[in-house]
C-alpha atoms as one frame of an Amber mdcrd trajectory, in Angstrom:
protein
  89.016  68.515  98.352  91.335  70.728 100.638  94.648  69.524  99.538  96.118
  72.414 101.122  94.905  72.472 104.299  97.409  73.840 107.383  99.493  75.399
 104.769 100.675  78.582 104.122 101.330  79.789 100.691 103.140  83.097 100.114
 102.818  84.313  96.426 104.805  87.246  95.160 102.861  89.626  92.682  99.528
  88.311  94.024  97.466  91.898  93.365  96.220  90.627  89.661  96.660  88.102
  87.128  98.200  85.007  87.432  99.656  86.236  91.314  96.014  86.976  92.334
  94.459  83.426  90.309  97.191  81.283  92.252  96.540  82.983  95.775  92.598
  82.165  95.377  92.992  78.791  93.457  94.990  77.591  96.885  92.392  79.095
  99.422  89.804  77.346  97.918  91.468  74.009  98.554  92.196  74.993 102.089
  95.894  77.255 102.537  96.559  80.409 104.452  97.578  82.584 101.329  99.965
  85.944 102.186  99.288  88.166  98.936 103.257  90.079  98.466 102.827  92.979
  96.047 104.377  96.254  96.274 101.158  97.823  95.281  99.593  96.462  99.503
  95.946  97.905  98.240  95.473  96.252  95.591  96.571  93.299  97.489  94.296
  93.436 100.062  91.850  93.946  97.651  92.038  90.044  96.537  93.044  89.202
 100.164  89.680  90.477 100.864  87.803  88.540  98.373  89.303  85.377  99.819
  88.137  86.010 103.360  84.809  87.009 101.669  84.522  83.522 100.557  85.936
  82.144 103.945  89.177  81.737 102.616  92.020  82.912 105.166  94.172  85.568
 103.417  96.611  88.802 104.536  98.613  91.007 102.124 101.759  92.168 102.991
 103.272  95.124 100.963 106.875  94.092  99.686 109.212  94.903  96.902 110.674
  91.927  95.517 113.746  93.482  94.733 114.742  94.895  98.007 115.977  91.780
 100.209 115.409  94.000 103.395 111.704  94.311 102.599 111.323  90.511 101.339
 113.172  89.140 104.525 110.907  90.855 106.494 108.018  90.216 104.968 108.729
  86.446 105.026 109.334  86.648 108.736 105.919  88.481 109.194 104.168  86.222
 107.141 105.672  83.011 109.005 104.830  85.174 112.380 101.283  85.693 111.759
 100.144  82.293 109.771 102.594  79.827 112.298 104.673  78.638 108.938 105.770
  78.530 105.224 104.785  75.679 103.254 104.232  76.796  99.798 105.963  79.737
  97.866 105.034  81.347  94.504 107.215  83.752  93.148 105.762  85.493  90.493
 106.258  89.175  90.836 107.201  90.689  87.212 107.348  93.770  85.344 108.110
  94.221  81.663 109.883  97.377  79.899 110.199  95.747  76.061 112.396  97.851
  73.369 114.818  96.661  70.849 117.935  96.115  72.095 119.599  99.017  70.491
 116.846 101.246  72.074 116.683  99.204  75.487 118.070 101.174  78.044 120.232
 100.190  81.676 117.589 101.290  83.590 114.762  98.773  81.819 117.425  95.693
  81.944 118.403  96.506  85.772 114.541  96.674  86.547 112.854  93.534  84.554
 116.528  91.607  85.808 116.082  92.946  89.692 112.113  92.206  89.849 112.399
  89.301  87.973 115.266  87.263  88.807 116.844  88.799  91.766 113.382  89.244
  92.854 113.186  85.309  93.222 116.088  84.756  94.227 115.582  86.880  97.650
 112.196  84.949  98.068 113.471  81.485  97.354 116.632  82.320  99.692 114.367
  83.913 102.728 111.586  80.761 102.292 113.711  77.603 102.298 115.202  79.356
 105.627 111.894  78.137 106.926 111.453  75.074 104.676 113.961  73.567 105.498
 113.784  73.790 109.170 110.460  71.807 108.725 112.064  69.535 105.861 108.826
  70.157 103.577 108.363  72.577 101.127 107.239  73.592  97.764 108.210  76.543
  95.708 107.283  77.411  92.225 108.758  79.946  90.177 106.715  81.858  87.201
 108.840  82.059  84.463 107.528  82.315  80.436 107.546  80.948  77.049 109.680
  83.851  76.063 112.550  82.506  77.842 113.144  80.772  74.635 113.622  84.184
  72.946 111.315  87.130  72.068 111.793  89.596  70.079 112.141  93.554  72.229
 112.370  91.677  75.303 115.772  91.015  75.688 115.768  91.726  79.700 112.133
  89.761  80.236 113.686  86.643  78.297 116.875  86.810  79.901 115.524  86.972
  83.280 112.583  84.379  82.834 115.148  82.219  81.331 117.482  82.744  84.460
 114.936  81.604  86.270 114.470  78.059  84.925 118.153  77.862  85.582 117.429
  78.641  89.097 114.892  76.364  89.565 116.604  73.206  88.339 119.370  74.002
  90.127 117.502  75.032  93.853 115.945  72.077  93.424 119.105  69.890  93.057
 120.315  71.527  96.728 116.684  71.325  98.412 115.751  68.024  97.455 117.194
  66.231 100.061 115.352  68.719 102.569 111.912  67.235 101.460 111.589  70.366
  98.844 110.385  70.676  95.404 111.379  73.265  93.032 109.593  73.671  90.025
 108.879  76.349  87.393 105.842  77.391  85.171 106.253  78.927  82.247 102.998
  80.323  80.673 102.578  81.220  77.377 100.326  84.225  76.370  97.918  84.614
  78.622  94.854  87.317  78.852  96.281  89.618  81.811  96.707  93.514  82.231
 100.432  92.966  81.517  99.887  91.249  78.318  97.522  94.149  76.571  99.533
  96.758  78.284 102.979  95.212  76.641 100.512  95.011  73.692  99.643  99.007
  73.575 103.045 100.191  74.346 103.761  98.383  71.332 101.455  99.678  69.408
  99.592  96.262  68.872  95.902  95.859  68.656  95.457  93.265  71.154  92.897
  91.808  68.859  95.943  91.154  66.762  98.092  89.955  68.839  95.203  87.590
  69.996  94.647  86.533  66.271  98.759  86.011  65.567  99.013  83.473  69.229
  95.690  81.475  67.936  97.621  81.009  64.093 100.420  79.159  66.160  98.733
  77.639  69.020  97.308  73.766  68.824  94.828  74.531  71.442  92.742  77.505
  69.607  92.499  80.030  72.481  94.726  82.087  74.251  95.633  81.132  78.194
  93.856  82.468  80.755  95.280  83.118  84.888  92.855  80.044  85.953  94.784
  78.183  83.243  98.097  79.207  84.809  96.713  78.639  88.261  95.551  74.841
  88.058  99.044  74.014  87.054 100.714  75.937  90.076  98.362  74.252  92.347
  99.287  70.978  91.050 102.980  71.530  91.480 102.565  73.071  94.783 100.226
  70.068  96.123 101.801  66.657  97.266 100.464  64.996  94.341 103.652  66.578
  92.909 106.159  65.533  95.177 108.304  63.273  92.743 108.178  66.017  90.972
 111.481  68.779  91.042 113.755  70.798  88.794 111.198  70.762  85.536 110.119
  73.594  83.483 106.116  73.302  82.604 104.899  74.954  79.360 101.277  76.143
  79.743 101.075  77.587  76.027  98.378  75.622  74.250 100.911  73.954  71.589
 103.937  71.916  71.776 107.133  74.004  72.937 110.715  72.650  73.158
C-alpha cells in the first residue's frame, strides 16, 4: 500500500531513532523523505539505506534552532523534491539536572532545539502548505511533558509543544492542514540509555522500573513510534487535528 505516494515528507532529527524510523516507515509506503539533522553524515547514512531499498531519500544538514539554516533548508528541500506535503519535527536534545543544578545554558539549548526548533519548521513548511491547501505536520513531543523529575527544560519544552500543536492546528485547519502531536513514552533509543548513563542508571533498571508501571509489558520501540506518525501523517487521519497521542504502553492522562 503506498499511501504516500507523490509526497514529500521532511523530518527533523531523522539521523537515528525515532527521526530515522519515521523517514523509512514513509518511504516504504511511497514519499520522497528529506532526512534534516545537523549531524548531514549520519543523515545520509539512513538516506542511503532508503535509496538502497528503492526508496527516494536526500539529507540536508540543518540546525533546527537557527531559522536561517531551517528556511533554507525547507526551500532546498521543496526545490529538489517539487513540494512539501508532510513534516515531522522531531529534532531533540536532552541536558537533565535538578533544577537547582540546571544551568542557562542546558534550558536555552533543550528550549531552542526543542521548541523554537519547531516552531521555525512548522512556520517555514505551512509557507508551502498552505499555498497547496494540503498538509500534514506532526510534532514529537513526550510523556514527560506531564512532568519528570531533572528535566525541567525537556518537559517544559515537550509540553510547549502540545500547546503549539493544538493551537497551529486551530489557524491551519481551514487551509486543508492537520496538526497533530506524538508523544512517546520510553522508548529504546541512543538518547534514552545515554540520559540513562549520565544519570548514573543501569539501563537495565530503568528498563525494569518503565515495565513495573506500564500495562503493555515492554518498553517502546522507534517502529512503535513510527506506525503512529505514519498514521497521523496519512489521509486516513485527516479528521484528525490539534490531539496529543500517547504511545507509552499504559493509560496516561
Amino acid at each position: 500500500m503506498d499511501r504516500f505516494e507523490d509526497r514529500v515528507a521532511v523530518v527533523t532529527g531523522a539521523a537515528q531513532g525515532i527521526g530515522a524510523a519515521a523517514a523509512i516507515r514513509m518511504s516504504k509506503e511511497g514519499a520522497r523523505v528529506a532526512l534534516l539533522d545537523l549531524n548531514e553524515r549520519a543523515a545520509q547514512r539512513i538516506a542511503d539505506q532508503i535509496v538502497a531499498n528503492s526508496g527516494k531519500a536526500i539529507a540536508v544538514g540543518c540546525d533546527v534552532s537557527s531559522r536561517e539554516q531551517v528556511e533554507s533548508a525547507i526551500a532546498s528541500v521543496t526545490e529538489d523534491l517539487g513540494r512539501l506535503d508532510i513534516l515531522v519535527s522531531n529534532a531533540g536534545v536532552t541536558r537533565d539536572n535538578l533544577l537547582f543544578k540546571m544551568t542557562d545554558e542546558d534550558w536555552d539549548l533543550v528550549i531552542d532545539t526543542h521548541l523554537t526548533g519547531s516552531f521555525y519548521c512548522a512556520r517555514a513548511a505551512q509557507k508551502y502548505m498552505v499555498e497547496q491547501r494540503y498538509g500534514k505536520i506532526i510534532l514529537v513531543s513526550s510523556r514527560a511533558a506531564l512532568g519528570n523529575r531533572g528535566q525541567t527544560n525537556y518537559s517544559a519544552a515537550k509540553a510547549g509543544m502540545q500547546g503549539m500543536a493544538r493551537t497551529i492546528a486551530i489557524e491551519l485547519g481551514p487551509f486543508g492542514i492537520n496538526v497533530n502531536a506524538v508523544a512517546p513514552g520510553h522508548i529504546d533509543t541512543a538518547m534514552t540509555r545515554a540520559v540513562a548513563e549520565r544519570a548514573g542508571i543501569a539501563y537495565e533498571d530503568l528498563v525494569e522500573n518503565t515495565l513495573k508501571m506500564n500495562a503493555i509489558k515492554r518498553v517502546g520501540t522507534p517502529e512503535d513510534v513510527a506506525n503512529a506518525i505514519a498514521f497521523l501523517a496519512s489521509d486516513e487521519a485527516e479528521y484528525i487535528t490539534g490531539q496529543i497521542l500517547y504511545i507509552a504502553g499504559r493509560p496516561t492522562v
